[in-house]
ZADO-1210 file (C-alpha; in nm, 4 decimals, padded with zeros to 6 digits):
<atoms>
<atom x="-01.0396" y="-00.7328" z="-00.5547" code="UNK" pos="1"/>
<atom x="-00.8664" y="-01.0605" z="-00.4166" code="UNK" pos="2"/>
<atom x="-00.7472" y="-01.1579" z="-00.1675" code="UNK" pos="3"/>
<atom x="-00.6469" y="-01.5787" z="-00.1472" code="UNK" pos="4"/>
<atom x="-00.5944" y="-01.5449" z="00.2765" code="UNK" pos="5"/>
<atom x="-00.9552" y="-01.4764" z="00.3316" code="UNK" pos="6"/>
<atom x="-01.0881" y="-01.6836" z="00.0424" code="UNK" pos="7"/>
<atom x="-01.2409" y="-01.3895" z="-00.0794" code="UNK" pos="8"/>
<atom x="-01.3075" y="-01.2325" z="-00.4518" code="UNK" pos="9"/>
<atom x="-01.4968" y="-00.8934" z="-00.4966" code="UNK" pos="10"/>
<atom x="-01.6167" y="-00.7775" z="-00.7895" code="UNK" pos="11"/>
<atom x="-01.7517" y="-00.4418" z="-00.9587" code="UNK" pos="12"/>
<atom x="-01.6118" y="-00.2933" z="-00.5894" code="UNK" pos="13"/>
<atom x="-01.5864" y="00.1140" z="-00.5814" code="UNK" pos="14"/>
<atom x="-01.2948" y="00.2833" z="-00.4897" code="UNK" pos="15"/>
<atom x="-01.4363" y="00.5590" z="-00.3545" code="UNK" pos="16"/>
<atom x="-01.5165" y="00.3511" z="-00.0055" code="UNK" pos="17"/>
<atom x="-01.8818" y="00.2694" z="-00.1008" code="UNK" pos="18"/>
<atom x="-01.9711" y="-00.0453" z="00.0776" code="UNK" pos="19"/>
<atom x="-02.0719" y="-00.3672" z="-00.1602" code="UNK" pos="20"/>
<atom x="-02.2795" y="-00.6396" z="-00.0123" code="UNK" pos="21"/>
<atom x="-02.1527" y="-00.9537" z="-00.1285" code="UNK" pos="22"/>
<atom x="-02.3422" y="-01.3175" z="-00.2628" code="UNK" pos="23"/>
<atom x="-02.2693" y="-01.4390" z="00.0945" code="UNK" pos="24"/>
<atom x="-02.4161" y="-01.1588" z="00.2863" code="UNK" pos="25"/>
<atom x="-02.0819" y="-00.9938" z="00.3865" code="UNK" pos="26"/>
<atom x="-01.9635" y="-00.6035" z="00.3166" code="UNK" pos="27"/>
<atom x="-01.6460" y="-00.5309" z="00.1665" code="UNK" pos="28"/>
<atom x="-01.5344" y="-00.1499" z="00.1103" code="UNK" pos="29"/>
<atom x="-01.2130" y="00.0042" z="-00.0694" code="UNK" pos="30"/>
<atom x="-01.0691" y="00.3236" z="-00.0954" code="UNK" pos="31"/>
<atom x="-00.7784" y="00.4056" z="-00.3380" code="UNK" pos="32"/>
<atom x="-00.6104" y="00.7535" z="-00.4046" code="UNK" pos="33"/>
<atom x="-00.3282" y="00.8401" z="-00.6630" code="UNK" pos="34"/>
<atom x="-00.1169" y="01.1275" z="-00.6975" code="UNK" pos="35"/>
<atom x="00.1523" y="01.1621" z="-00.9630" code="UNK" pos="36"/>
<atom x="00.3848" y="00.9647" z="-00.7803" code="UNK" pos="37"/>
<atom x="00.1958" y="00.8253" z="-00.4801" code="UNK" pos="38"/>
<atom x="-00.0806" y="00.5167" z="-00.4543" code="UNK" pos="39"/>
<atom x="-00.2185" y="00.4884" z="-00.0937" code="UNK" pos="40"/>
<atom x="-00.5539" y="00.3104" z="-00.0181" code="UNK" pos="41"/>
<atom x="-00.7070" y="00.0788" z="00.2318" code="UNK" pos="42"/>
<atom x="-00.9837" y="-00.1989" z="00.2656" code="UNK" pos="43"/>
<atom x="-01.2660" y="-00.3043" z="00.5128" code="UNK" pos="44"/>
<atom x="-01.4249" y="-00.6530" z="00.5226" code="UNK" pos="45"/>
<atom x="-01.6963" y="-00.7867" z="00.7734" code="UNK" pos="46"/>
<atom x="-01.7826" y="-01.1552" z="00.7173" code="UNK" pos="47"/>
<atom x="-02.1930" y="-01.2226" z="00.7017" code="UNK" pos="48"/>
<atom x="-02.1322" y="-01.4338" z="01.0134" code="UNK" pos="49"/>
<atom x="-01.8669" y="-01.4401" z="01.2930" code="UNK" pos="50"/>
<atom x="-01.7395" y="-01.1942" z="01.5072" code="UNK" pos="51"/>
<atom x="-01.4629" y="-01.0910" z="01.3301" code="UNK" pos="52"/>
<atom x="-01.3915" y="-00.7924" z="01.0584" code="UNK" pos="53"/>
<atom x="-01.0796" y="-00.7290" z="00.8664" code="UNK" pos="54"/>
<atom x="-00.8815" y="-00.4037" z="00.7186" code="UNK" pos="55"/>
<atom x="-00.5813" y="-00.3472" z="00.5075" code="UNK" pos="56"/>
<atom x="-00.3531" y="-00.0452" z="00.3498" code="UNK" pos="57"/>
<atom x="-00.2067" y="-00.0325" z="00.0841" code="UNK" pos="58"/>
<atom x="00.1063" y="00.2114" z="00.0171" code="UNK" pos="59"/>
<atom x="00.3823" y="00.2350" z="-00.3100" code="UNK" pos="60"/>
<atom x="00.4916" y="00.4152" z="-00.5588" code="UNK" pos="61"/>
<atom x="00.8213" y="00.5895" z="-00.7259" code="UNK" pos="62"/>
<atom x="01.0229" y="00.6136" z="-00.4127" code="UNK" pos="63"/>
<atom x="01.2781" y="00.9262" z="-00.4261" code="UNK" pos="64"/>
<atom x="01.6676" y="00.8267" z="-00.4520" code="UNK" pos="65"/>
<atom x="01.8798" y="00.9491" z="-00.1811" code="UNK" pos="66"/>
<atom x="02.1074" y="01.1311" z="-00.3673" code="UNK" pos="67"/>
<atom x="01.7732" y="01.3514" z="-00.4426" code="UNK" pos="68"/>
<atom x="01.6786" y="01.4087" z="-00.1235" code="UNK" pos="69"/>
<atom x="01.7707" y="01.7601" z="-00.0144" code="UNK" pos="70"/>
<atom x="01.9608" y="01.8742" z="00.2549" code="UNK" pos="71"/>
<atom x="01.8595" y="02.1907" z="00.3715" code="UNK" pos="72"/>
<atom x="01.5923" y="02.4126" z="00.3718" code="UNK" pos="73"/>
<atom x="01.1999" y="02.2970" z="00.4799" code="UNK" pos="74"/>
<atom x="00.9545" y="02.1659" z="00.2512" code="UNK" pos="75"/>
<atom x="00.5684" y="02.1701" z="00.3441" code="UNK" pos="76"/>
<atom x="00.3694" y="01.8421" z="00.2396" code="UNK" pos="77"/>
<atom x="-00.0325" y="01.9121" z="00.2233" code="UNK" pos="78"/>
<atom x="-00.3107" y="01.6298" z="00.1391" code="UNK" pos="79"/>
<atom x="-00.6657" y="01.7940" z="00.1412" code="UNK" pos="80"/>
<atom x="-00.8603" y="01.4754" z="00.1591" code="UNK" pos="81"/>
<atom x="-00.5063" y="01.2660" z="00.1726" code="UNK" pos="82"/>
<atom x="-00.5851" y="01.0595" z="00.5029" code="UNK" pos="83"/>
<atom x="-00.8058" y="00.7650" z="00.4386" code="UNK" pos="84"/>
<atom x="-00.8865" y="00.4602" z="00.6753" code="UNK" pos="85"/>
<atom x="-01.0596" y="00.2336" z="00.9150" code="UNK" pos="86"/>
<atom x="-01.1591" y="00.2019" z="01.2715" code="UNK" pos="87"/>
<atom x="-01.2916" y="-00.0555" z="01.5570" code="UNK" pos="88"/>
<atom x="-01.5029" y="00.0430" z="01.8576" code="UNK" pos="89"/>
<atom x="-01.5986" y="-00.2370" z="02.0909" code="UNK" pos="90"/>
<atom x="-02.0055" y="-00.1848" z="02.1968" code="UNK" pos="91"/>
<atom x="-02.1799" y="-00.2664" z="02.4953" code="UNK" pos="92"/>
<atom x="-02.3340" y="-00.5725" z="02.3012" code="UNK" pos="93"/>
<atom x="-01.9865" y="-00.6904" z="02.2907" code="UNK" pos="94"/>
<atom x="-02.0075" y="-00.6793" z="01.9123" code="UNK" pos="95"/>
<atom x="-01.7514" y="-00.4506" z="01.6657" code="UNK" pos="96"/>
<atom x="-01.8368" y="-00.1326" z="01.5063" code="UNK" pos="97"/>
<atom x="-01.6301" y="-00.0706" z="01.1868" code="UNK" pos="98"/>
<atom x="-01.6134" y="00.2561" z="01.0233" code="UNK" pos="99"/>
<atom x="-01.3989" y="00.4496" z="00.7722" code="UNK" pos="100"/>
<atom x="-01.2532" y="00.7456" z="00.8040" code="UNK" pos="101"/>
<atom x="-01.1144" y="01.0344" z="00.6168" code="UNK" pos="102"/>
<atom x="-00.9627" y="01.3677" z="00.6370" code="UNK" pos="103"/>
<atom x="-00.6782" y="01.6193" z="00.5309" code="UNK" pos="104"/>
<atom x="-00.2849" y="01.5465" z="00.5934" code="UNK" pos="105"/>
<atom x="00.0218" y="01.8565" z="00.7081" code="UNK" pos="106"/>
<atom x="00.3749" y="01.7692" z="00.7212" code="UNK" pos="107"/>
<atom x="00.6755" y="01.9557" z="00.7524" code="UNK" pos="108"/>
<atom x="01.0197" y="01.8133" z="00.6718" code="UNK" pos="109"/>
<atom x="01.3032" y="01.9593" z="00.7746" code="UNK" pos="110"/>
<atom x="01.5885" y="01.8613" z="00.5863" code="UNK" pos="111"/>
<atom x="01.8932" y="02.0041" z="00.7637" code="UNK" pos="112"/>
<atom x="01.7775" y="01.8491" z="01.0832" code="UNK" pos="113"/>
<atom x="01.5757" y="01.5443" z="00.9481" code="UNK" pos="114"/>
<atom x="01.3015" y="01.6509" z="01.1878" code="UNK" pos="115"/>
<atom x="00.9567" y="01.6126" z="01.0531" code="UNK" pos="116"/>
<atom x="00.5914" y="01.7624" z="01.2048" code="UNK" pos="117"/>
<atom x="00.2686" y="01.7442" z="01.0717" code="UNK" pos="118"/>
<atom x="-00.1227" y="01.6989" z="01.1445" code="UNK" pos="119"/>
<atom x="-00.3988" y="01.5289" z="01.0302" code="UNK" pos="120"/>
<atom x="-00.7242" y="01.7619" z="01.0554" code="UNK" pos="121"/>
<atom x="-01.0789" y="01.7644" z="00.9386" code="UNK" pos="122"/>
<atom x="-01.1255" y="01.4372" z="01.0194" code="UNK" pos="123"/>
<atom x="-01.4527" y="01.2165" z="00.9527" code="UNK" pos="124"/>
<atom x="-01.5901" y="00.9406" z="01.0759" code="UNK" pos="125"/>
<atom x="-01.8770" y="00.6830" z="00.9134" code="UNK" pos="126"/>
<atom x="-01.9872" y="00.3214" z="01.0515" code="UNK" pos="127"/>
<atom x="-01.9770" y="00.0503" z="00.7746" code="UNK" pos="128"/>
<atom x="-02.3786" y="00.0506" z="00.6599" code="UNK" pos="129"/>
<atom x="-02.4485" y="00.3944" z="00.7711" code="UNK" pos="130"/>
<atom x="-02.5165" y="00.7104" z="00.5979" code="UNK" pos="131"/>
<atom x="-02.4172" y="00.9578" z="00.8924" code="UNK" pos="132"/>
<atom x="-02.0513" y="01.1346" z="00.9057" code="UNK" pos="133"/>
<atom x="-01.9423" y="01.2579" z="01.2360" code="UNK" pos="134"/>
<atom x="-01.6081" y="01.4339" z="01.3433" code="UNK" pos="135"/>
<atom x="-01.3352" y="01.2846" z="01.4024" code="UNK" pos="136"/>
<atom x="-00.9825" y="01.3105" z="01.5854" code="UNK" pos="137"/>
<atom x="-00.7425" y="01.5409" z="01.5404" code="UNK" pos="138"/>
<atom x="-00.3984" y="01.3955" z="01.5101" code="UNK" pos="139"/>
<atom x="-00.0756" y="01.5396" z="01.5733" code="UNK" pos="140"/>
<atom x="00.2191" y="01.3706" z="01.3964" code="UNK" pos="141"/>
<atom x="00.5980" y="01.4257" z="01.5137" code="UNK" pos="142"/>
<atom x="00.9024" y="01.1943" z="01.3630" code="UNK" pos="143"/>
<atom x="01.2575" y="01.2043" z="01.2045" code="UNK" pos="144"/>
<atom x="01.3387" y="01.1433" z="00.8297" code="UNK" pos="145"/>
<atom x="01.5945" y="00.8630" z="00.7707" code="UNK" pos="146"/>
<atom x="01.7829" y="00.8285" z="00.4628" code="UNK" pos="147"/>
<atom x="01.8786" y="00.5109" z="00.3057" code="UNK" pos="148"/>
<atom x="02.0313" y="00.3721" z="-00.0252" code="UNK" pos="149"/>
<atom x="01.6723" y="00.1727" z="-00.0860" code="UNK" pos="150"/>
<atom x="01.3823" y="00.4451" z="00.0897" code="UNK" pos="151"/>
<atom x="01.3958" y="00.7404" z="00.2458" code="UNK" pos="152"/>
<atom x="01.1395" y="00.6959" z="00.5537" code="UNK" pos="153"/>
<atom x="00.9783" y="00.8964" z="00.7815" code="UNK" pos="154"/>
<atom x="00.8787" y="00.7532" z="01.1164" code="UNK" pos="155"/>
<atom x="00.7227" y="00.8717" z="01.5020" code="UNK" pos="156"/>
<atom x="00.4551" y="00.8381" z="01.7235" code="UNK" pos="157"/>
<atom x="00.1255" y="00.9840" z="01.6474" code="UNK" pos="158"/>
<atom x="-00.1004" y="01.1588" z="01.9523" code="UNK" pos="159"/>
<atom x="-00.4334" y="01.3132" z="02.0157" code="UNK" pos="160"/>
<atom x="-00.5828" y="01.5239" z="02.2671" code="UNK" pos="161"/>
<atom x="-00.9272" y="01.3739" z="02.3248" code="UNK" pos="162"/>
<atom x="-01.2301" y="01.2492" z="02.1566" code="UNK" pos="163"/>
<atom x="-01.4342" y="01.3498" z="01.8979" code="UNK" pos="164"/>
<atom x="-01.7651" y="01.2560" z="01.8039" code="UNK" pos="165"/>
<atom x="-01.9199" y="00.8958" z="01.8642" code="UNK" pos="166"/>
<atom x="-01.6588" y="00.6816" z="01.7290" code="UNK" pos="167"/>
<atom x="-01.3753" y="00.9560" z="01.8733" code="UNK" pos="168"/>
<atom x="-01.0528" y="00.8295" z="02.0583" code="UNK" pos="169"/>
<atom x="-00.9572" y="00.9651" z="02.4443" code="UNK" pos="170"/>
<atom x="-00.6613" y="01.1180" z="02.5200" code="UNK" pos="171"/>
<atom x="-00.4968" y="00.8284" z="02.6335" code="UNK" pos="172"/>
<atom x="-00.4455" y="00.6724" z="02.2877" code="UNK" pos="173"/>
<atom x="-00.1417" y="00.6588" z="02.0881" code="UNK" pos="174"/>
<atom x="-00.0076" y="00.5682" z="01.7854" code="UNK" pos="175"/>
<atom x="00.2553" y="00.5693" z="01.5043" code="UNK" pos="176"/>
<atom x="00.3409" y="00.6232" z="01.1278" code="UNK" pos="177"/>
<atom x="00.5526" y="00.5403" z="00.8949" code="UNK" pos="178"/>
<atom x="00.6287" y="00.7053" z="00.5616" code="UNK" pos="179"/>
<atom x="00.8623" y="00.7612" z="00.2753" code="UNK" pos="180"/>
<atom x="00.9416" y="01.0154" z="00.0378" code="UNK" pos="181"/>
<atom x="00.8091" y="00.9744" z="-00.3035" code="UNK" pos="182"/>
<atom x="00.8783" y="01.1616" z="-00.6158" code="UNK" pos="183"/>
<atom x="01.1945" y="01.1972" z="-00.8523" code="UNK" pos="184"/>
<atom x="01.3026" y="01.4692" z="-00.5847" code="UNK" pos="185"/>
<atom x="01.0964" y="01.4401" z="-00.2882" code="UNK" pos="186"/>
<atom x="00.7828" y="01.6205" z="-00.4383" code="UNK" pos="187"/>
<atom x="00.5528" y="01.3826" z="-00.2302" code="UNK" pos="188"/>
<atom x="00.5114" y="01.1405" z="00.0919" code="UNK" pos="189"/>
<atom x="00.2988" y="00.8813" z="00.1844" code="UNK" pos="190"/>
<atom x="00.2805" y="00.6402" z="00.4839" code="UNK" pos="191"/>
<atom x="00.0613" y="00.4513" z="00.6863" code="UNK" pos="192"/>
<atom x="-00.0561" y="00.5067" z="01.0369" code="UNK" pos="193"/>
<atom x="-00.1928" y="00.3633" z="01.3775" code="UNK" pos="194"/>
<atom x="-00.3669" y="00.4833" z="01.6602" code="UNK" pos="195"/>
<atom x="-00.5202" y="00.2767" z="01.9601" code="UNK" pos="196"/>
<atom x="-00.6288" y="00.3000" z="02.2915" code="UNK" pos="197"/>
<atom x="-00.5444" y="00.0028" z="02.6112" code="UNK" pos="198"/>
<atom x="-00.8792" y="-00.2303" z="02.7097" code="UNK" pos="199"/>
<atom x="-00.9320" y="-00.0158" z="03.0156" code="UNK" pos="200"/>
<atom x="-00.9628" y="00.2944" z="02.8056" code="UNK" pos="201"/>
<atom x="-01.2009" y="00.1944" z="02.5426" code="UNK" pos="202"/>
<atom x="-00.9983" y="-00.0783" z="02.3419" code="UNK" pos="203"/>
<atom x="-01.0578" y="00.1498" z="01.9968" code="UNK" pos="204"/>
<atom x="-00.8111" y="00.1315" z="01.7417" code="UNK" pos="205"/>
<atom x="-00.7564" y="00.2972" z="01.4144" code="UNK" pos="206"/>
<atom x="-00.5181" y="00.2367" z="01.0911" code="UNK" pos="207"/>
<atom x="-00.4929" y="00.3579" z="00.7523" code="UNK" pos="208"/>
<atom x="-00.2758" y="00.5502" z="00.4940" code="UNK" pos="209"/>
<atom x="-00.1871" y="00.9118" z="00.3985" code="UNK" pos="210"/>
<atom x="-00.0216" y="01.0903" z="00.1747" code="UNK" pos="211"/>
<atom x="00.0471" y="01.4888" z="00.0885" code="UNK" pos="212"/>
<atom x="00.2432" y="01.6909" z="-00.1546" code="UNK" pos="213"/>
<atom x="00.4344" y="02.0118" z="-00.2146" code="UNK" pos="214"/>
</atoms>
């Protein structure tokens, strides 16, 4: 793995999120997924000194042409295991916990009204360096399909309904995502999504990938 803005090379690094201690002390972890027309994956990186840590996402594949896109009926997207990414909780040492996360995607696309609904459940939490998984958020995901002569996207805001577990999210927080349908005619999605919280409620924020299929 490269990547030239951070001056940083990685190599022999899993995919499956396993954490690799590099020369210089730092940890770098990646986790890719494919499906048969989907790639959606995401990276953590926390320099050996500093007070900084990095994460990226990753989503592309064989978008699906408009004039494939239906319009009507519903289709129902599922992802066991399709939501992967990372997270930041400020501590009382004013240092940065970074963890990863994972857990199973839900959508529902609606293709006569373009509305689209979905969940991400089962959700798991680990800190970078530890062995212990804890639960995680619930999300709840609610958005509009948009079709277009270069992607058909899927976009809305993202909510929760309290925390979970040690690195969980309150109430307050909010988020977004924003997907596209993938697949020769619409067989898949995948997207990317946020979720944070203001200073005075904790300051955590959250962002990785997903992606589900019929």
């Amino acid at each position: 793995m490269n990547i030239p803005a951070l001056s940083l090379t990685a190599s022999n690094l899993r995919s499956d999120g396993t954490e690799l201690t590099l020369a210089d002390g730092g940890k770098i972890n990646a986790a890719f997924g494919t499906m048969t027309y989907t790639l959606l994956g995401g990276w953590a990186y926390t320099p050996a000194s500093g007070n900084k840590a990095y994460i990226g996402q990753v989503v592309t594949g064989y978008g699906t042409p408009q004039a494939s896109v239906p319009t009507t009926g519903t289709a129902n997207y599922s992802g066991t295991g399709g939501v992967i990414g990372a997270y930041t909780v400020p501590t009382a040492s004013n240092t940065i916990e970074l963890g990863i996360l994972n857990g199973d995607a839900s959508l529902s696309v609606n293709f006569a009204t373009n509305a689209t609904t979905g969940s991400f459940s089962n959700m798991q939490a680990k800190a970078i360096g530890s062995t212990t998984t804890t639960p995680w958020n619930n999300l709840t995901l609610t958005g509009t399909l948009t079709t277009g002569a270069n992607a058909q996207t899927l976009d809305g805001p993202i909510t929760t309904t309290g925390a979970t577990g040690t690195a969980g999210f309150s109430g307050a927080a909010s988020g977004s995502f924003h997907g596209a349908l993938y697949g020769p005619t619409a067989q898949e999605i995948g997207g990317m999504w946020t979720l944070s919280e203001s200073t005075a409620s904790g300051g955590k924020a959250a962002v990785g990938t997903f992606g589900a299929h019929q």
